[in-house]
N, C-alpha and C positions, 0 to 999 in steps of 0.2 A: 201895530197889529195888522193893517189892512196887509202889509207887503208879507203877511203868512197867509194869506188866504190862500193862492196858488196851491200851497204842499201842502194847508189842511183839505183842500179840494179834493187833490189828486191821490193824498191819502187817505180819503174816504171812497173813492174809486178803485184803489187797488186792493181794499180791503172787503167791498163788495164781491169783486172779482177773484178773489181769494176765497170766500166765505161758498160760493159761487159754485165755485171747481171741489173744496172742501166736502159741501153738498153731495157732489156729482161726483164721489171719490175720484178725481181728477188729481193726486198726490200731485205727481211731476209737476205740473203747470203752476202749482202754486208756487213754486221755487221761484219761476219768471217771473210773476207778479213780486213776489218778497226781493228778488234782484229789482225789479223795474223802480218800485220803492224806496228800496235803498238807493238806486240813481239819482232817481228824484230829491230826495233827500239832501244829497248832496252838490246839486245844482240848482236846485227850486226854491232854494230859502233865504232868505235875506243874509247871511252871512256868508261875504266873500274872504278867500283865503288868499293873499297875494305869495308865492313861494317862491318866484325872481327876484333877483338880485339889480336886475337893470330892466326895469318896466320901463322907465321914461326912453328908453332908447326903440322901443317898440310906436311902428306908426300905426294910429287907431283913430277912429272916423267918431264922432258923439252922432247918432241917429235913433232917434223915437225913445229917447230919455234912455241909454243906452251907451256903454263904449264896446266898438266894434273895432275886432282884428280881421280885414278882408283878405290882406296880403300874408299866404301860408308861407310857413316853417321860416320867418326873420329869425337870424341869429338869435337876437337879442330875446326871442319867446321858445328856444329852445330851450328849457329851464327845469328844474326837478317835477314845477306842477306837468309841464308835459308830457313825463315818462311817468307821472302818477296816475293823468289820463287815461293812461296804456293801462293799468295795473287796475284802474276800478271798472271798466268795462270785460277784463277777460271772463269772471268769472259767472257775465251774462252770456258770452261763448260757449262755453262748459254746459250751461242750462241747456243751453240752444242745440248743441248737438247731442246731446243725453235726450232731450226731448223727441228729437228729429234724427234721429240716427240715418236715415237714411240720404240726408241731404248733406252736399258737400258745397266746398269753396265758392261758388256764384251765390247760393243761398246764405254761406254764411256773410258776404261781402256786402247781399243785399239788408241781412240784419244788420251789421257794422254797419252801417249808409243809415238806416231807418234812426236807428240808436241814436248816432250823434245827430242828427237834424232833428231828430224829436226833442233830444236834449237841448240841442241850441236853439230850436225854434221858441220852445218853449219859455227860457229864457227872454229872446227879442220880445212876445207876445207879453209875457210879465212885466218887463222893464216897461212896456208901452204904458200900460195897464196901471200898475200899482206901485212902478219906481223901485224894482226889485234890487237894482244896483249892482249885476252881476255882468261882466263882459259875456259879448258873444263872439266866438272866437273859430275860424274856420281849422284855426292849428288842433282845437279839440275834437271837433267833427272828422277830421283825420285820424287822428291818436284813438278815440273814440270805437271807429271804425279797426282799427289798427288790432283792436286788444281783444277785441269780439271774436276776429281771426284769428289769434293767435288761442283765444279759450279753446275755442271750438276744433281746431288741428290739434290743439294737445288730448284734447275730451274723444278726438277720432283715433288716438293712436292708441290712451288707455283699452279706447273700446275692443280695438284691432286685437292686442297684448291679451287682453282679459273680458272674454267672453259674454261673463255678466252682466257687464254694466248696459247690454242694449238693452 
């Protein structure tokens, strides 16, 4: 039970934060918060998902009750969860620039960057903590990063196309 506390933590936080903006007819912002949540979700809880096929061939460090990947993009961790990486951060891109229309590629880089270090920090800080049991993985804080960019350049080009959606 303790190694939930983290994501029942964080999702009594995001739902404050929700409730928050709901308040303050802040629509939009709650969509980040219901995306940050779902991240959370699926990185903050004691259930890892391993989707490679050759983990052992992946070199990783054990540090603060912890397996760490420090060494980015090894063969061997370029594997379906890494291009899934990419796929569950885009559509925190998409928020990000529907939100922020006015900001482009440096801003969104700098969200991709926040994302995955919040993500993976979060994790190291858990595992420290309450033995959450999830790698932290610098390949994800890339992908991460990666997906956030690519939401947000697609979420610019709707916008470009179709007027509306600023």
């Amino acid at each position: 039970m303790i190694r939930w506390l983290p994501f029942i933590g964080v999702s009594l936080l995001w739902a404050t934060l929700s409730l928050r903006d709901l308040h303050n007819r802040r629509f939009r912002r709650i969509w980040w918060w219901l995306g940050c949540w779902g991240l959370n979700a699926l990185t903050w809880t004691p259930v890892a998902i391993t989707l490679g096929s050759s983990v052992g061939h992946i070199q990783t460090f054990w540090i603060a009750g912890g397996t760490w990947v420090v060494w980015p993009l090894q063969p061997a961790s370029i594997d379906l969860s890494f291009w899934l990486n990419i796929v569950m951060t885009i559509p925190q891109g998409i928020i990000w620039q529907y939100n922020h229309s006015q900001h482009r590629w440096r801003q969104w880089l700098l969200t991709g960057l926040a994302t995955g270090l919040t993500l993976e920090s979060g994790q190291a800080i858990f595992n420290w903590l309450v033995g959450l049991g999830r790698w932290v993985d610098i390949n994800d804080v890339l992908t991460n990063c990666t997906g956030v960019i690519i939401g947000a350049a697609c979420m610019l080009l709707l916008q470009r196309h179709y007027q509306v959606l600023k």
